[in-house]
MARLO-788230 format. One record per atom (N, C-alpha, C, CB): residue in one letter; residue number from 0; x, y, z; atom name. Coordinates in Angstrom, 2 decimals. Each point is the difference from the previous one (the first is absolute). Glycine has a CB too. Example, Ala and Ser with C-alpha at 12.3 -4.5 7.8 and 13.67 -1.06 7.14 Angstrom:
2
(A; 0; (13.19; -5.69; 7.80); N),
(A; 0; (-0.89; 1.19; 0.00); CA),
(A; 0; (0.90; 1.20; 0.00); C),
(A; 0; (-1.89; -1.17; 1.25); CB),
(S; 1; (1.54; 2.22; -1.97); N),
(S; 1; (0.82; 1.19; 0.06); CA),
(S; 1; (-0.77; 1.09; 0.73); C),
(S; 1; (1.18; -0.63; -2.15); CB),
***
This chain:
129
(X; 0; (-18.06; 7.79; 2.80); N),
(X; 0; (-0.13; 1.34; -0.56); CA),
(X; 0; (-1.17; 0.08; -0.99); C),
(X; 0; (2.47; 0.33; 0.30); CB),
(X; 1; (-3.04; 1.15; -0.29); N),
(X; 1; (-1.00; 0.13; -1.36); CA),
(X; 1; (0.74; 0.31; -0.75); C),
(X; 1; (-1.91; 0.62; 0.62); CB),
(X; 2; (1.66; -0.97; -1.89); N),
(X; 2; (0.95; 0.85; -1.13); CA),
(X; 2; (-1.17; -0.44; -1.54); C),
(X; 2; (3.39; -0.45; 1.40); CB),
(X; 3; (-3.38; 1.52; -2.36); N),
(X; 3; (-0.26; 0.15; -0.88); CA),
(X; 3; (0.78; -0.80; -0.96); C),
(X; 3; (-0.86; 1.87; 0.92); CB),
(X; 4; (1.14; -3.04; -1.44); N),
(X; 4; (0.91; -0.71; -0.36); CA),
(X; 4; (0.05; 0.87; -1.51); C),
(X; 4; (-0.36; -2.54; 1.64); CB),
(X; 5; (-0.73; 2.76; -2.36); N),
(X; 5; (0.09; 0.73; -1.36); CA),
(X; 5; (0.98; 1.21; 0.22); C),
(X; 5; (-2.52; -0.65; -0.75); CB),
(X; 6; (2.77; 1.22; 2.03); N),
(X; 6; (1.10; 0.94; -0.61); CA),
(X; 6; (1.20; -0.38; 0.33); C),
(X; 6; (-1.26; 1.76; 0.05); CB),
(X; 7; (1.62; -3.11; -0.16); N),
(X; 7; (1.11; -1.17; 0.51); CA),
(X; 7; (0.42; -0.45; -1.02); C),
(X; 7; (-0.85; -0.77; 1.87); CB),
(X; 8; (0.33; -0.78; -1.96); N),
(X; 8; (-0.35; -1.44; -0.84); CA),
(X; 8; (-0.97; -0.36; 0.17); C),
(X; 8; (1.62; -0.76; -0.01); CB),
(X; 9; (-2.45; 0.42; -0.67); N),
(X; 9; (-0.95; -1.21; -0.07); CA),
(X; 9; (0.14; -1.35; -0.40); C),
(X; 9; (-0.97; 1.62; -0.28); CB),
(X; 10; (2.17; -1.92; 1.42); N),
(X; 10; (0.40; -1.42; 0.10); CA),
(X; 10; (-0.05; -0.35; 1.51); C),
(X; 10; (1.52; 0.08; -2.15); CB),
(X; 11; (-2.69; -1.18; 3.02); N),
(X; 11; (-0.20; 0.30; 1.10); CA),
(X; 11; (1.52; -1.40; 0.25); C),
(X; 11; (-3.40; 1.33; 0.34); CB),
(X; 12; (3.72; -2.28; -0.84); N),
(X; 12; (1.38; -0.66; 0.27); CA),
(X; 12; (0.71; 0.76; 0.16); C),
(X; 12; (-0.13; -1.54; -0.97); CB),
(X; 13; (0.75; 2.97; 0.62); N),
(X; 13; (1.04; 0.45; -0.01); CA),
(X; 13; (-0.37; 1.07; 1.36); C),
(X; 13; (0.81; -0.57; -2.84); CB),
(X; 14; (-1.93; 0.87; 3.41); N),
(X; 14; (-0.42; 0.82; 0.76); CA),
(X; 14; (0.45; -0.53; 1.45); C),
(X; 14; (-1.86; 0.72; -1.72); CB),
(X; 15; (1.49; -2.20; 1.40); N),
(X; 15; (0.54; -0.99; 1.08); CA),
(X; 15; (1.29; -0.26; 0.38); C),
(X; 15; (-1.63; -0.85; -0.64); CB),
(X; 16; (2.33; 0.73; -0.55); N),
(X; 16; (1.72; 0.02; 0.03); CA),
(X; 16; (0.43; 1.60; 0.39); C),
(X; 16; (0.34; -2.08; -2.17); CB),
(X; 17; (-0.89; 2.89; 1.84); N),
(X; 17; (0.50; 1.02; 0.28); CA),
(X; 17; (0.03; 0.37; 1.62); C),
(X; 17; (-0.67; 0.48; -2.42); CB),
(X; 18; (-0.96; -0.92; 3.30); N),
(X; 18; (-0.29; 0.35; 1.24); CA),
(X; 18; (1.24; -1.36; 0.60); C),
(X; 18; (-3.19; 1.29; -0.19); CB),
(X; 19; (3.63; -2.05; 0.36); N),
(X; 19; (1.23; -1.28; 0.20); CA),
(X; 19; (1.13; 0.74; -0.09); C),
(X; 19; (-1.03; -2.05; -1.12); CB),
(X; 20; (1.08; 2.82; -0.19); N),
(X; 20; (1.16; 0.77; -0.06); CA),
(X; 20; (0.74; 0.95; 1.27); C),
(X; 20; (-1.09; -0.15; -2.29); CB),
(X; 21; (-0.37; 1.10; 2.19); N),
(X; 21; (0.02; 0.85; 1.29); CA),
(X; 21; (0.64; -0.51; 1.43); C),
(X; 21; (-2.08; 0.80; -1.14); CB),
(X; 22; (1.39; -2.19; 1.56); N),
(X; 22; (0.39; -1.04; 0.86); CA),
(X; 22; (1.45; -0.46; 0.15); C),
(X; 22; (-2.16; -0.59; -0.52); CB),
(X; 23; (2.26; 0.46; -0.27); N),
(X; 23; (1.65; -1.19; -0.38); CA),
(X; 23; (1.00; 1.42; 0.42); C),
(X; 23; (-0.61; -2.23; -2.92); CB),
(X; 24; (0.04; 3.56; 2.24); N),
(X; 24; (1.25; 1.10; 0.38); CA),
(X; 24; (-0.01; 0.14; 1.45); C),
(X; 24; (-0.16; 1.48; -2.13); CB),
(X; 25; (-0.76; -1.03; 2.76); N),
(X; 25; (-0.65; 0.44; 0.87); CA),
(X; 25; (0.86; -1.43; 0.99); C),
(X; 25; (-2.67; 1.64; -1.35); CB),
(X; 26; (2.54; -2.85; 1.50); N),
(X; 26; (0.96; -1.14; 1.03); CA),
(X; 26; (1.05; 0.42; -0.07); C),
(X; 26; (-0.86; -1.95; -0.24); CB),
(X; 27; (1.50; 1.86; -0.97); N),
(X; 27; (1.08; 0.28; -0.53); CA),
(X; 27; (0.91; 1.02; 0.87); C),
(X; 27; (-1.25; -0.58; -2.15); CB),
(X; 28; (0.66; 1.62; 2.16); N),
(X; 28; (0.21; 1.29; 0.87); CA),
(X; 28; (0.31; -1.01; 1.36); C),
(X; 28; (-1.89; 2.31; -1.24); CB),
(X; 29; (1.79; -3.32; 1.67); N),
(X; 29; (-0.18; -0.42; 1.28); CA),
(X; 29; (0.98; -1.03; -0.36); C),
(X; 29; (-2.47; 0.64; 0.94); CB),
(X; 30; (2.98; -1.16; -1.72); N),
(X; 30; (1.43; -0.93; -0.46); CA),
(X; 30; (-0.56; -1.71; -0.05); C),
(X; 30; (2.10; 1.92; 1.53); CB),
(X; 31; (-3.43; -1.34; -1.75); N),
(X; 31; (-1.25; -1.31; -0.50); CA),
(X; 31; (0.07; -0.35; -1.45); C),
(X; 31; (-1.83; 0.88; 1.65); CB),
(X; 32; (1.78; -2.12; -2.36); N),
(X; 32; (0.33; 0.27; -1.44); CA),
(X; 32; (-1.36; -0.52; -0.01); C),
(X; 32; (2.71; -0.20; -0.92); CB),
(X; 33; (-4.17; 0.99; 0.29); N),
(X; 33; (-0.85; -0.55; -0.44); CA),
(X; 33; (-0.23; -0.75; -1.68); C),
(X; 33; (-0.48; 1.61; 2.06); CB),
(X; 34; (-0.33; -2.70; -2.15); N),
(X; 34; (0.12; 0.11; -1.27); CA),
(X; 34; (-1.56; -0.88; -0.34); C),
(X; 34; (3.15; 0.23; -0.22); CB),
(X; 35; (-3.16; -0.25; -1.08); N),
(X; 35; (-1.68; -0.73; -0.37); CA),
(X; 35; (-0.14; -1.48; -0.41); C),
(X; 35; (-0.59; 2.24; -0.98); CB),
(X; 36; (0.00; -2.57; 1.84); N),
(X; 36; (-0.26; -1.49; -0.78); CA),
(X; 36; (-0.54; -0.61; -0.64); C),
(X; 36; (0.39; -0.05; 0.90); CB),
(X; 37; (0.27; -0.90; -2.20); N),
(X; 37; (-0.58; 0.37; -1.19); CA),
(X; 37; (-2.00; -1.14; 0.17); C),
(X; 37; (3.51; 0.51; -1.76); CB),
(X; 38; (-4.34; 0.44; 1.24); N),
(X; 38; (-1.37; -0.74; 0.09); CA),
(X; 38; (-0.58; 1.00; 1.33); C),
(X; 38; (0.74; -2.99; -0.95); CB),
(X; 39; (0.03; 3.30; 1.62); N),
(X; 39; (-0.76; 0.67; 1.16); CA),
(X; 39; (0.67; 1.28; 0.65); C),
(X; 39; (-0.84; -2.33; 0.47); CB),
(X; 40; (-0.65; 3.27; -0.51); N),
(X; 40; (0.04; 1.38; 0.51); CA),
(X; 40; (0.67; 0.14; 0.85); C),
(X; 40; (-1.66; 0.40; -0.47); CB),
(X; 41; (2.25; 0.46; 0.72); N),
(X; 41; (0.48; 0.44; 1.19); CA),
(X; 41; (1.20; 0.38; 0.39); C),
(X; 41; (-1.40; -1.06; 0.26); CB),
(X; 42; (2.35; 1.13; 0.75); N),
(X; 42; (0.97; 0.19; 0.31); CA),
(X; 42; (0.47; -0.71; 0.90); C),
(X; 42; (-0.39; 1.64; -0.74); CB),
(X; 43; (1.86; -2.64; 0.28); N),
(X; 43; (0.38; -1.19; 0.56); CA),
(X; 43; (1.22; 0.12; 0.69); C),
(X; 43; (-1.15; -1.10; -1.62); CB),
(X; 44; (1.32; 0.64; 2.35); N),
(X; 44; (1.92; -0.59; 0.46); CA),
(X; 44; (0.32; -1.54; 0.00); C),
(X; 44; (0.18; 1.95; 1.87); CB),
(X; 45; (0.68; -1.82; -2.75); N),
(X; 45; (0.39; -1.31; -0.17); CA),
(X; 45; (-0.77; -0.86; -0.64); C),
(X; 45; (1.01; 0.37; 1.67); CB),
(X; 46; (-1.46; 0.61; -3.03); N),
(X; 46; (-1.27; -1.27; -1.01); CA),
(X; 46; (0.88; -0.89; -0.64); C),
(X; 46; (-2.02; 1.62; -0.88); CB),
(X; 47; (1.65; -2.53; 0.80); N),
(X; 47; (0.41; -1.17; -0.36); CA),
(X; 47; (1.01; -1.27; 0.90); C),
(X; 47; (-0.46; 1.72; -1.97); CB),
(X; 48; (0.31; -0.94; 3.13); N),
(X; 48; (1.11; -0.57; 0.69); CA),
(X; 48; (-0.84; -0.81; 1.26); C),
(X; 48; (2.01; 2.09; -0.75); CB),
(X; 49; (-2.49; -3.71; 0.16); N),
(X; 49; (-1.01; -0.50; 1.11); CA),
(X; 49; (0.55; -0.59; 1.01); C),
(X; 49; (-1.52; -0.32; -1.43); CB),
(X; 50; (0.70; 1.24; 2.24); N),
(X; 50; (-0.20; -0.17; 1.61); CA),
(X; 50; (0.31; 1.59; 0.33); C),
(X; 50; (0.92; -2.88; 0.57); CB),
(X; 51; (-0.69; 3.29; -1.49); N),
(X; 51; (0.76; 1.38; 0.66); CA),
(X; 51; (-1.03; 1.29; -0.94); C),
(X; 51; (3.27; -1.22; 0.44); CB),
(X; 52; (-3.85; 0.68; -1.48); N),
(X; 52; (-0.81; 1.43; -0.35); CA),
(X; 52; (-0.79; 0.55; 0.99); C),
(X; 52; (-0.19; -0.67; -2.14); CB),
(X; 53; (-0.05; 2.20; 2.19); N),
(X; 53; (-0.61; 0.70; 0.61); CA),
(X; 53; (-0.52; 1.11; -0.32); C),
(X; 53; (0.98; -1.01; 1.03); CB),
(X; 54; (-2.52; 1.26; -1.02); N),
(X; 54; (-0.43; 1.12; -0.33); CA),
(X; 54; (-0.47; 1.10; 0.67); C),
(X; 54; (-0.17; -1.33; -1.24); CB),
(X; 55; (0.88; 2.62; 0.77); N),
(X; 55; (0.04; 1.31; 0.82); CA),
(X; 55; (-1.52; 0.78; -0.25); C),
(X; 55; (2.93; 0.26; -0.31); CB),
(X; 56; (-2.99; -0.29; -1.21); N),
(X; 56; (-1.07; 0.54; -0.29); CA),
(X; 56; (-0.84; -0.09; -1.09); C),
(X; 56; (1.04; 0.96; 1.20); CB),
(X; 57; (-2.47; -1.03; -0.51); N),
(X; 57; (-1.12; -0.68; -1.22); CA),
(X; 57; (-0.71; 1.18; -0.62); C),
(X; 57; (-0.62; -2.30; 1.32); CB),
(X; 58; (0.15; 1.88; -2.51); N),
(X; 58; (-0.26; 1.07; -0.89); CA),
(X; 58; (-1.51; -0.23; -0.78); C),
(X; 58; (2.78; 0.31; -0.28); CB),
(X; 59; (-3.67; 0.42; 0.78); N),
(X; 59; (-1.01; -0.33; -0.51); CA),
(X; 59; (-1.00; 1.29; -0.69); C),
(X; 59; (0.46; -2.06; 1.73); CB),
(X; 60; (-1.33; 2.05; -2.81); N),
(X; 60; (-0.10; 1.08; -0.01); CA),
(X; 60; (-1.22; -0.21; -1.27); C),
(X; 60; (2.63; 1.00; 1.17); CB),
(X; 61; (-3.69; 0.09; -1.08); N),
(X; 61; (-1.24; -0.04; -1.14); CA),
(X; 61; (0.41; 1.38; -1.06); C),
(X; 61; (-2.27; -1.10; 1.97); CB),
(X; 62; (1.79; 0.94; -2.96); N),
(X; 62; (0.22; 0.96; -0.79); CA),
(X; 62; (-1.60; -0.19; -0.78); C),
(X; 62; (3.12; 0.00; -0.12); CB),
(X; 63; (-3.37; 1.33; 0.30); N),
(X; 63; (-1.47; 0.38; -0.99); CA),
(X; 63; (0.39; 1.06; -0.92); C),
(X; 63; (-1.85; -0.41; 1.84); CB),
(X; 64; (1.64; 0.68; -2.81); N),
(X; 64; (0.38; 0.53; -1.28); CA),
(X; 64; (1.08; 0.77; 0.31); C),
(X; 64; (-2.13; -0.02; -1.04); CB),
(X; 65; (3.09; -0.54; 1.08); N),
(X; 65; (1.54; 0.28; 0.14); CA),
(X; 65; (0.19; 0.51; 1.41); C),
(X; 65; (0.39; 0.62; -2.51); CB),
(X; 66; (-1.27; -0.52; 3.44); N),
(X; 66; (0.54; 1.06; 1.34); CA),
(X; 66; (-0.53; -0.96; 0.89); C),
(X; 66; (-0.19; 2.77; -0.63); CB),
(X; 67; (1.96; -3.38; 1.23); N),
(X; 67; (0.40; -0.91; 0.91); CA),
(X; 67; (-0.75; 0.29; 1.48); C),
(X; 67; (2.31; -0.22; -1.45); CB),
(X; 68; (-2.68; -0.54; 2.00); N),
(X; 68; (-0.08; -0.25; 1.75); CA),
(X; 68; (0.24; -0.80; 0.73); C),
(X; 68; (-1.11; 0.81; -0.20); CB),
(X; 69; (1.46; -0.69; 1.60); N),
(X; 69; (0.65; -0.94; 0.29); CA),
(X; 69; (1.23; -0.03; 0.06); C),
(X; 69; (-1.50; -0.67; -0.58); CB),
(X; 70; (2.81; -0.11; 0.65); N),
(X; 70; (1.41; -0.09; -0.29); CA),
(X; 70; (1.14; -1.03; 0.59); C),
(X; 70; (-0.74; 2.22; -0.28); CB),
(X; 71; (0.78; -2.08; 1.25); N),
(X; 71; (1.37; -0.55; 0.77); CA),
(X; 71; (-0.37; -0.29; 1.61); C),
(X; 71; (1.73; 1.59; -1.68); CB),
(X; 72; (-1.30; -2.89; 2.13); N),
(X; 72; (0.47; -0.25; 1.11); CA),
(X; 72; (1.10; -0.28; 0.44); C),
(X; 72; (-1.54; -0.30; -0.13); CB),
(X; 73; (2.46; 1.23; 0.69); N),
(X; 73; (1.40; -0.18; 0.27); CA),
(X; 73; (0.24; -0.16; 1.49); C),
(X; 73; (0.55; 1.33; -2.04); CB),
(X; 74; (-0.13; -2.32; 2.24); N),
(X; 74; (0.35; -0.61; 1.11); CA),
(X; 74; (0.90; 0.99; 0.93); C),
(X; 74; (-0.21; -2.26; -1.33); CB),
(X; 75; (0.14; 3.18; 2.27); N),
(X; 75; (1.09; 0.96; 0.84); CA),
(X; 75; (-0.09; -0.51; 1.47); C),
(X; 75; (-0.32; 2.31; -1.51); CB),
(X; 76; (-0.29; -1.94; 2.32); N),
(X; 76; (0.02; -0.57; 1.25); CA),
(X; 76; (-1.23; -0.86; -0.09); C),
(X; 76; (1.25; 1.90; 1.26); CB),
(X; 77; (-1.78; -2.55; -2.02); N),
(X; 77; (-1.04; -1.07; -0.08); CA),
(X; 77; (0.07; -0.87; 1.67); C),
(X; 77; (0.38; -0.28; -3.17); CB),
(X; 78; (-1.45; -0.17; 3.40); N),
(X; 78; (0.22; -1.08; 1.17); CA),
(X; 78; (-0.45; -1.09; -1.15); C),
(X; 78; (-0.65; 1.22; 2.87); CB),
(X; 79; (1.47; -2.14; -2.99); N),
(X; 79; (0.22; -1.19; -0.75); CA),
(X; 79; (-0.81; -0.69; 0.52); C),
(X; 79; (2.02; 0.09; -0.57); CB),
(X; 80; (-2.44; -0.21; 2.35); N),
(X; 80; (-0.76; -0.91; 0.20); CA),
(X; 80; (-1.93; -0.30; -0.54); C),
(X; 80; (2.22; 0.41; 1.83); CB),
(X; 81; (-2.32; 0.83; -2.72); N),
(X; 81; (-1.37; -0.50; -0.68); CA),
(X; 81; (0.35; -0.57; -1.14); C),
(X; 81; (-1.41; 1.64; 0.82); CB),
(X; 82; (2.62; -2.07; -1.29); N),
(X; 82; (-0.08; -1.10; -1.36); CA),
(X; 82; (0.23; -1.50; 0.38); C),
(X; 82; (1.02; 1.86; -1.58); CB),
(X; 83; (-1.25; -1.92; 3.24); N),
(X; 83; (0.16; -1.20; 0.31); CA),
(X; 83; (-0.84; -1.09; -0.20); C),
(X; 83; (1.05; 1.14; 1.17); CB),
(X; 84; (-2.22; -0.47; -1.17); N),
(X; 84; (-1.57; -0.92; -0.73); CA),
(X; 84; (-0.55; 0.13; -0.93); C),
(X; 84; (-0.59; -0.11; 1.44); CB),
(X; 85; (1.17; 0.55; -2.50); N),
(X; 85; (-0.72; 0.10; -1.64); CA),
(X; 85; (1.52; -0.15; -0.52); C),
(X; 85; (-2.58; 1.95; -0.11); CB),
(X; 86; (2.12; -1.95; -1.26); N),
(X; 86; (1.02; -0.24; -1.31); CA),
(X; 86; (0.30; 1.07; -0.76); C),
(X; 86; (-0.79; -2.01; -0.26); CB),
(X; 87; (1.49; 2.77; 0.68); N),
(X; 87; (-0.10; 1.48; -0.72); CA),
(X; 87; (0.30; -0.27; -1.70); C),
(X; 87; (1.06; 1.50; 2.45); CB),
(X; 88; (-2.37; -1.11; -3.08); N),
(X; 88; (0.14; 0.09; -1.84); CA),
(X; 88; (-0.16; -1.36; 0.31); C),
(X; 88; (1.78; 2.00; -1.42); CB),
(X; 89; (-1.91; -2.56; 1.92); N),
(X; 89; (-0.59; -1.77; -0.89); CA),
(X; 89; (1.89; -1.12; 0.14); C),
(X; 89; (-2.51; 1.67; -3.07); CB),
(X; 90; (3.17; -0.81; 3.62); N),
(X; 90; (1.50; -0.70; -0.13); CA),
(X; 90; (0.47; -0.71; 0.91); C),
(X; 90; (0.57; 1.52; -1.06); CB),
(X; 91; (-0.88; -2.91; 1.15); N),
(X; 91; (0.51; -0.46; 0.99); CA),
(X; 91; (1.31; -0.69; 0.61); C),
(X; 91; (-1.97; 0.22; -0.54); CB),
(X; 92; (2.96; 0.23; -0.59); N),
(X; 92; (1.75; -0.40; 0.39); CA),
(X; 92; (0.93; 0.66; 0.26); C),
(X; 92; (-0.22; -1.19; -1.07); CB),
(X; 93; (-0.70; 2.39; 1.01); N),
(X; 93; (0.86; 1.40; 0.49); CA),
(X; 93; (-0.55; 1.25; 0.95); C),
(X; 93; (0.91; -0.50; -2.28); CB),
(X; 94; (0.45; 0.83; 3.00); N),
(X; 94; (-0.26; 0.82; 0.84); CA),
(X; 94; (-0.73; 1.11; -0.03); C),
(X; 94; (1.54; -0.88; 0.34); CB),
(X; 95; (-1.86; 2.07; 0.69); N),
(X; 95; (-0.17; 1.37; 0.34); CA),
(X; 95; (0.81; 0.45; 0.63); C),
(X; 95; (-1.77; -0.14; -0.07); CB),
(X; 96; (2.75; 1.30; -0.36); N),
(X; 96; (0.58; 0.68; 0.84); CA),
(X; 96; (-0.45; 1.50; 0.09); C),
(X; 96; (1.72; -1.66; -0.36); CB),
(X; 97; (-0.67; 2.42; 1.32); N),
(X; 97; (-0.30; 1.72; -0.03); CA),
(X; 97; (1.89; 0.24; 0.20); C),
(X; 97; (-3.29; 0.60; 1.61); CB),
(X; 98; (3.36; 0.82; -1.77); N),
(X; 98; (1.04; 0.67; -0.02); CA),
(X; 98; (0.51; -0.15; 1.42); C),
(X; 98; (-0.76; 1.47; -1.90); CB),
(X; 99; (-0.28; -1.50; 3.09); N),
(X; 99; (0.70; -0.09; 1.42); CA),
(X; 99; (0.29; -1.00; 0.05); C),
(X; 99; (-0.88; 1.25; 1.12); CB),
(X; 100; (0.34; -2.49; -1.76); N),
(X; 100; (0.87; -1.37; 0.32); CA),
(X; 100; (1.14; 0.00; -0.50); C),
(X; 100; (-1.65; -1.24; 0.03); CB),
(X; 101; (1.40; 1.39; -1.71); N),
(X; 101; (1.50; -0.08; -0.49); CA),
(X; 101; (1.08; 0.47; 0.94); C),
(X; 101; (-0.90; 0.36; -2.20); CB),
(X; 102; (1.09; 0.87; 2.47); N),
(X; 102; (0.36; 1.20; 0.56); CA),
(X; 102; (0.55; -0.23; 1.83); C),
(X; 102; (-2.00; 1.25; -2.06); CB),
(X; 103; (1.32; -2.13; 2.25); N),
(X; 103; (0.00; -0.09; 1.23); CA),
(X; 103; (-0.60; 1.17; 1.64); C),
(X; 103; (1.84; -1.41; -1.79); CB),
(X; 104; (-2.84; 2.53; 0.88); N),
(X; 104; (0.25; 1.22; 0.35); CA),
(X; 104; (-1.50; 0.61; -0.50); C),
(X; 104; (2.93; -0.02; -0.17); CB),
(X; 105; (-3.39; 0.79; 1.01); N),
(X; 105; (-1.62; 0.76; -0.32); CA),
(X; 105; (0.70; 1.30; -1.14); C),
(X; 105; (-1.74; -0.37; 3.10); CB),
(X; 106; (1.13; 0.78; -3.96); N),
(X; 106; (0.66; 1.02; -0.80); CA),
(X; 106; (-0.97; 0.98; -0.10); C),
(X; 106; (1.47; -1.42; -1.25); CB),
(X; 107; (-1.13; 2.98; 1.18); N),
(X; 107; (-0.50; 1.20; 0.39); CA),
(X; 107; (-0.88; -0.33; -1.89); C),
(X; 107; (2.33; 1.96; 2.42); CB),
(X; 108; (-4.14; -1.65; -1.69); N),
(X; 108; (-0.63; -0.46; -1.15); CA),
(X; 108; (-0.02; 1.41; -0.96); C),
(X; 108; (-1.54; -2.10; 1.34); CB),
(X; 109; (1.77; 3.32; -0.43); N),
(X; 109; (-0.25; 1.19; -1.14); CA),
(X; 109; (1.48; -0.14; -0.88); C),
(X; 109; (-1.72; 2.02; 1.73); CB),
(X; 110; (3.11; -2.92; -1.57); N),
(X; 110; (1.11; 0.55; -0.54); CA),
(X; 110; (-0.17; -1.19; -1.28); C),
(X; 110; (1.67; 1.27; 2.39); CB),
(X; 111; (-2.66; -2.33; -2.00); N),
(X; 111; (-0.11; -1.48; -1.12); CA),
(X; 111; (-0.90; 1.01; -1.11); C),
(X; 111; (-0.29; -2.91; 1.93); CB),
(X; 112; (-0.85; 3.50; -1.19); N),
(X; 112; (-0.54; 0.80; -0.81); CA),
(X; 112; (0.57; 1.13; -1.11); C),
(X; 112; (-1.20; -0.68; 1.88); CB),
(X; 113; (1.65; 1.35; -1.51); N),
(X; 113; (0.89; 1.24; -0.21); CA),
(X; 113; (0.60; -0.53; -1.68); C),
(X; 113; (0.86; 0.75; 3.18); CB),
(X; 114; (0.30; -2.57; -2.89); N),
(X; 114; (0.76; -0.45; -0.93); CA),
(X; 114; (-1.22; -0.53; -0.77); C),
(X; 114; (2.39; -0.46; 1.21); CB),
(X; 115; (-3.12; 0.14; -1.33); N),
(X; 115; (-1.58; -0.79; -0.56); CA),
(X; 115; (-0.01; 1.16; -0.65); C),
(X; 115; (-1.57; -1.65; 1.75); CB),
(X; 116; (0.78; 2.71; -1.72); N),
(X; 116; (-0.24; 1.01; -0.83); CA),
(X; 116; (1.23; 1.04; -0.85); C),
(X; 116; (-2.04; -0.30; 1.70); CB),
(X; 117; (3.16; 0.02; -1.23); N),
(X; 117; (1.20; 0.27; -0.94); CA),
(X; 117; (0.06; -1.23; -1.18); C),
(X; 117; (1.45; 1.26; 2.16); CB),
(X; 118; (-1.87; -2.36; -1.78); N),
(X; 118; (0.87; -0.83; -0.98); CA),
(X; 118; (-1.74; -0.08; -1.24); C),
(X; 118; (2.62; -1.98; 2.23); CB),
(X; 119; (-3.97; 2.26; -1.55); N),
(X; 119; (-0.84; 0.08; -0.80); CA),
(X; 119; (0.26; 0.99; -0.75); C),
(X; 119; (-1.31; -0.99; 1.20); CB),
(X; 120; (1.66; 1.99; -1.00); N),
(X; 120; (0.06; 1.32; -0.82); CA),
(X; 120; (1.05; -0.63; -1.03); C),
(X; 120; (-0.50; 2.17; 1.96); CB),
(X; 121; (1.34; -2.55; -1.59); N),
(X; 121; (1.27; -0.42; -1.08); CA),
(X; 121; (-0.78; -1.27; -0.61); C),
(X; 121; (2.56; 0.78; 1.46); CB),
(X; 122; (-3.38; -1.27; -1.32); N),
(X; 122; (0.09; -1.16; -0.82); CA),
(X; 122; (-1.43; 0.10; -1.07); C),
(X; 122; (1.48; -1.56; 2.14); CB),
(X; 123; (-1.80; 2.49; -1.88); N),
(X; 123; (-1.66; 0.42; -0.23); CA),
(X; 123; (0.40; 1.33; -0.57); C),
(X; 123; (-1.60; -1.21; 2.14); CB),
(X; 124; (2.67; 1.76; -2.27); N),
(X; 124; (0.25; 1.59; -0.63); CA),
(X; 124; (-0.78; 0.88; 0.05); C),
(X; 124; (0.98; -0.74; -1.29); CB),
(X; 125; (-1.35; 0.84; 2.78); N),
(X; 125; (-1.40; 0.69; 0.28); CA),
(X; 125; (0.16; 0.62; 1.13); C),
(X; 125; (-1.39; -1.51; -1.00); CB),
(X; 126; (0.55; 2.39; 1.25); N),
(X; 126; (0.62; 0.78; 1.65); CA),
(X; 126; (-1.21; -0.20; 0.96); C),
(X; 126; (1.60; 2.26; -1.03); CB),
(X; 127; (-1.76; -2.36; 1.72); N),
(X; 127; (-0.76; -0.40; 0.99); CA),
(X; 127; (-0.93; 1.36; 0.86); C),
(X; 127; (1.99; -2.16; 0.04); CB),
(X; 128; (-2.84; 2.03; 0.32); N),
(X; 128; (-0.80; 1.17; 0.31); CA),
(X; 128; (-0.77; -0.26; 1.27); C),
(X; 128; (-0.17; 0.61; -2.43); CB),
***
C-alpha cells in the first residue's frame, strides 16, 4: 500500500506489525492461526516449531519521507514451485507456503481480497478509497 504514514505513526516497525496484523486476521478467517516470528518479518505457521515453520507472507517495503511503497506478499494460490530454486528472504530452514496448500483448495481471490481490505481498514482505522 501507499500511505502517508504522518497522518498514521511515524513508526515504520509498527507499520510492519500492523501490515502482519492485517495477515494473521485475514488466515484466520480461513481457521489458519498466523503468527510472527520473533527476528523475522512476516507471516508464519508454526514459528518456532522446527521442521514445521512456514511462511505465508513476506513483507517488504521502502518508505521516503513517511509515504510507504511497496508492501506485502501473501501467499493465495501461489505456485510454490518457483521457491524451489532460491532461498526466499535469505532463510534456509524454513518453509513457503500459500492458503491453497494449507487449505487443500484454490480460494476465490476477489473474497481473500474483499477480507484483506476489511481487516486493513480495522487495523489502520482508515477507510479505503
Amino acid at each position: 500500500p501507499i500511505l502517508d504514514l504522518e497522518k498514521f505513526y511515524t513508526d515504520i516497525g509498527r507499520y510492519m506489525r500492523d501490515l502482519e496484523e492485517v495477515i494473521i486476521r485475514t488466515i484466520a478467517d480461513y481457521g489458519l492461526q498466523g503468527a510472527r516470528s520473533s527476528g523475522e518479518t512476516g507471516v508464519w505457521l508454526d514459528p518456532g516449531v522446527k521442521g514445521k515453520e512456514r511462511k505465508i507472507c513476506a513483507i517488504g517495503i521502502r518508505c521516503s519521507r513517511w509515504i510507504t511503497m511497496h508492501g506485502l506478499a501473501f501467499n493465495v494460490n501461489t505456485d510454490l514451485g518457483y521457491f524451489s530454486n532460491i532461498i526466499p528472504c535469505g532463510i534456509q530452514d524454513k518453509q513457503v507456503t500459500s492458503l491453497q496448500k494449507e487449505l487443500g483448495r484454490e480460494l476465490d481471490m476477489e473474497e481473500v481480497k474483499e477480507k484483506m481490505k476489511g481487516y486493513f481498514e480495522e487495523v489502520f482505522a482508515a477507510q479505503l478509497v
